[in-house]
Phi, psi and omega in degrees: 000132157259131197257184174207054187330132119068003193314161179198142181218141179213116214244097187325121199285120166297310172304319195232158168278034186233172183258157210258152148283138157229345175217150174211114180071013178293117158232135189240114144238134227243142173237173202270128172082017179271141148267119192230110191258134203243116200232127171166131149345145204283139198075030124359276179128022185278307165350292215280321161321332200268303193303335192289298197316316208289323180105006168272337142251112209266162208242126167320258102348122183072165191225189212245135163201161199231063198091011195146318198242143195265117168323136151248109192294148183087357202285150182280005185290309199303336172323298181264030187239121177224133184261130147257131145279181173286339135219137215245146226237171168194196194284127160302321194274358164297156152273184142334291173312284166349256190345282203296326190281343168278324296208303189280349178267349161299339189256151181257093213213137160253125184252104194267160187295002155274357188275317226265314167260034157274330175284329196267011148300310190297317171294352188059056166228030187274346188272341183228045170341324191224039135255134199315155145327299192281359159271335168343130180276174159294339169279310179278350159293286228287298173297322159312307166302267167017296151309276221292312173308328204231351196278338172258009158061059187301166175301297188233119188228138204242157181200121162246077145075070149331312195251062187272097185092343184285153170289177182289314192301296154339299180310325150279350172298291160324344171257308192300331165308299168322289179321334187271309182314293203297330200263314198285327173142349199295161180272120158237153182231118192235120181253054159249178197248013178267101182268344149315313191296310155291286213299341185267358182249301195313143153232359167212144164223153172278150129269100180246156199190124182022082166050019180219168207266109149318302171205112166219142196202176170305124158326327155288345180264331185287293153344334198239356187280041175233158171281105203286172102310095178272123150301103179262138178222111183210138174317156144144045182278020147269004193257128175301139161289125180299093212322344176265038173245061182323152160071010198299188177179159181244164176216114176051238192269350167247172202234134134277153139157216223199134192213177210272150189305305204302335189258007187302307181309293187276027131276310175310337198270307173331302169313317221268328184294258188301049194002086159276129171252137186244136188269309171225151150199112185259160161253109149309106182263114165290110148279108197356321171301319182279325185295316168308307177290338178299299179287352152271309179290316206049052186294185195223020192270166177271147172325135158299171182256137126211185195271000000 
């Protein structure tokens, strides 16, 4: 399990004599094999959250554990630990290869050179393996990190805004290897603003906002937190409507509108009295996007549909 106690981070203002907040009061907790997605608008405070977890910032107030035990830089924990920043830099004078293989030789790990080139396949860099950094597209920097991250196939792995420059085809590649990681036992903490992206990964995420936790629950419970709905479509514009039928409209021979999840049954029993034919029935879904903006923005926009 990973905590986060009680954290508070705070950054000497250069400009002013007062201080930047960046965290206030954070608690986080990671259970072991959680995709634990970290969510919030940018200067939030998910970085600096990320950097606490790794033990690369230590926090004015609270502290950081890992099964227990308070981070040590240099400590055999960092051995099963693997990281991508957000953007991640490396030697110029390196090749592709080079880079991963020192990069992957830091962990007390043996990583072989079939390892090394089945990843940088997976990644579509194997043809060009033995080009320099500094020739490097930003994408193809992105996908190295990515490798150098995942190639010992850690214990626990931090991802800061993952698919950044990646292409689709990579990307899916990439998620699905997470998904193979997670399932094998691995932790991951994913910090982006592509919320598709977490949702098809995530199974609990934080809302964090100007340096404090909003909301953090399962991800099917942050998602449900709306009143679900079916968008209804059925012949019968002579027939009275049933009063929980929200939104109605007539279009020709048809009635639209929309009715509580809960009002499924005895719509369905309505149709049936009065042999009526449907036409549609969608289920409105609330998506991470949506869950989100309700709770930062308090948009009003309605739930996506789906059937």
């Amino acid at each position: 399990m990973i905590q986060l106690n009680n954290v508070s981070v705070y950054f000497d203002n250069l400009f002013k004599s007062t201080r930047v907040k960046a965290l206030e009061d954070v608690s986080l907790t990671i259970n072991r094999g959680d995709c634990f997605a970290m969510i919030g608008q940018n200067g939030a405070g998910k970085s600096t959250a990320m950097y606490c977890l790794l033990g690369l910032i230590k926090p004015q107030k609270g502290s950081v554990t890992i099964d227990g035990m308070e981070f040590e830089l240099g400590s055999s924990m960092y051995n099963n630990i693997g990281y991508l920043p957000e953007e991640p830099h490396y030697h110029d004078f390196l090749t592709i290869d080079e880079a991963l293989y020192f990069y992957s030789g830091l962990y007390n790990k043996t990583v072989t050179k079939q390892q090394r080139d089945e990843i940088l396949g997976e990644m579509g860099l194997f043809d060009q393996r033995y080009t320099r950094i500094k020739k490097c597209s930003k994408g193809m920097k992105q996908k190295l990190g990515i490798a150098q991250a995942i190639i010992t196939e850690p214990d626990i792995l931090f991802l800061d805004e993952p698919t950044r420059g990646l292409d689709p085809i990579i990307s899916r590649y990439f998620k699905q290897r997470l998904i193979n990681m997670k399932q094998k036992g691995s932790t991951i903490i994913i910090n982006s603003h592509v919320l598709s992206e977490v949702e098809s990964l995530a199974n609990r995420a934080v809302i964090i906002d100007k340096g404090r936790v909003v909301l953090q629950d399962e991800l099917i419970n942050i998602t449900n937190s709306g009143e679900g709905r079916y968008q209804v479509e059925y012949e019968g514009k002579d027939v009275k409507r049933p009063a929980y039928l929200k939104n109605s409209r007539t279009t020709g021979a048809l009635v639209t509108g929309s009715i509580p999840e809960d009002e499924f049954h005895e719509f369905m029993m309505f149709l049936n009295k009065n042999k009526l034919k449907l036409h549609k029935c969608l289920l409105n879904r609330m998506t991470l996007e949506d869950s989100f903006f309700n709770i930062i923005k308090g948009d009003s926009n309605e739930p996506s549909t789906e059937a």
